[in-house]
C-alpha positions in Angstrom: 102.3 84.3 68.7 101.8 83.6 72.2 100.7 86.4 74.2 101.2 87.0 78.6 99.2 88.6 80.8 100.7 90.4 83.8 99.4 91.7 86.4 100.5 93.8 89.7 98.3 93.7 92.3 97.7 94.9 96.2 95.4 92.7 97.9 92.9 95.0 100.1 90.5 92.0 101.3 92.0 88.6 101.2 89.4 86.9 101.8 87.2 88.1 98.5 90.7 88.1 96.7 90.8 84.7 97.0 87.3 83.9 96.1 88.2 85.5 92.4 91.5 83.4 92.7 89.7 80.6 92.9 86.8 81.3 90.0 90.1 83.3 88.0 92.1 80.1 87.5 89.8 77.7 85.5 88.4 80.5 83.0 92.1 81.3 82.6 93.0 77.9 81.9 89.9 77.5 79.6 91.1 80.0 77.4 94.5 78.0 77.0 96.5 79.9 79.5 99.1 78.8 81.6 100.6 80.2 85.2 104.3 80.8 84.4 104.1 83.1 88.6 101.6 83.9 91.1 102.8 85.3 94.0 106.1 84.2 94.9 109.4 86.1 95.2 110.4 89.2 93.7 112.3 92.9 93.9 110.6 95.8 93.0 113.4 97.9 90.3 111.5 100.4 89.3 107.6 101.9 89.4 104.9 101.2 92.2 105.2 98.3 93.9 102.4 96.2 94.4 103.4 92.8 96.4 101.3 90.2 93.9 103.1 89.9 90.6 101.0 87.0 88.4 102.0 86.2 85.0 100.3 84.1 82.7 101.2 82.7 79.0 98.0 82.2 76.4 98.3 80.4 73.1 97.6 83.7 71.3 96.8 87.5 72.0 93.5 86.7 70.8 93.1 84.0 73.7 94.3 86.2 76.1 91.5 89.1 75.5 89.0 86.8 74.9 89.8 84.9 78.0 89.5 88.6 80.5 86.1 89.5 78.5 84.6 86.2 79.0 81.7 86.2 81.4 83.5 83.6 83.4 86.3 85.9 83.9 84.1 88.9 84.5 82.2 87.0 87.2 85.5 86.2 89.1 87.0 89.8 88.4 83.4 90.9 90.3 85.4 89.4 93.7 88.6 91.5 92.9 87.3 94.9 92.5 87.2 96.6 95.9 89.4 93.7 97.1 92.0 94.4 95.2 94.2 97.6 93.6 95.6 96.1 90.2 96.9 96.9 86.8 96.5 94.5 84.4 98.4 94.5 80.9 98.2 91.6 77.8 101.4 91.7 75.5 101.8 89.8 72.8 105.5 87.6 73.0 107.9 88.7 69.8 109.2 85.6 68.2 112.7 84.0 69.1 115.7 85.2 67.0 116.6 82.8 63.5 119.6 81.1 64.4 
């Protein structure tokens, strides 16, 4: 089953931020994922908001934690961290109903 990876994040230093933006993007799509939303509109219902919402759809939940504990990914996360105040969560899609 496929498996998403979203994310809620504060961006502290924009200018790092989008250094691991851009390094973020090709390990992610390495590991088979795909940006359903980054950025973009939204409405806070209920928790913390945090103004970046990014969600992104990997071909398994296998992909997706290989994908963040690649070194690729871990070199572009080095660019977040300070620059950024996130929470980061992988959950693996349930399958459509039978019809």
């Amino acid at each position: 089953m496929t498996a998403l990876w979203i994310a809620h994040v504060t961006v502290t230093d924009p200018e790092a931020y989008g250094r691991y933006a851009q390094a973020a993007g090709p390990a992610v799509a390495a590991h088979g994922g795909v940006f359903l939303a980054r950025g973009g509109r939204y409405r806070q219902m209920e928790g913390q908001e945090r103004p970046r919402n990014v969600v992104a759809r990997f071909p398994s939940f296998e992909a997706a934690v290989a994908c963040y504990e690649s070194s690729e990914y871990q070199a572009a996360l080095a660019h977040a961290k300070g620059a950024s105040e996130r929470d980061l969560v992988i959950v693996e899609e349930t399958a459509p109903p039978a019809e």
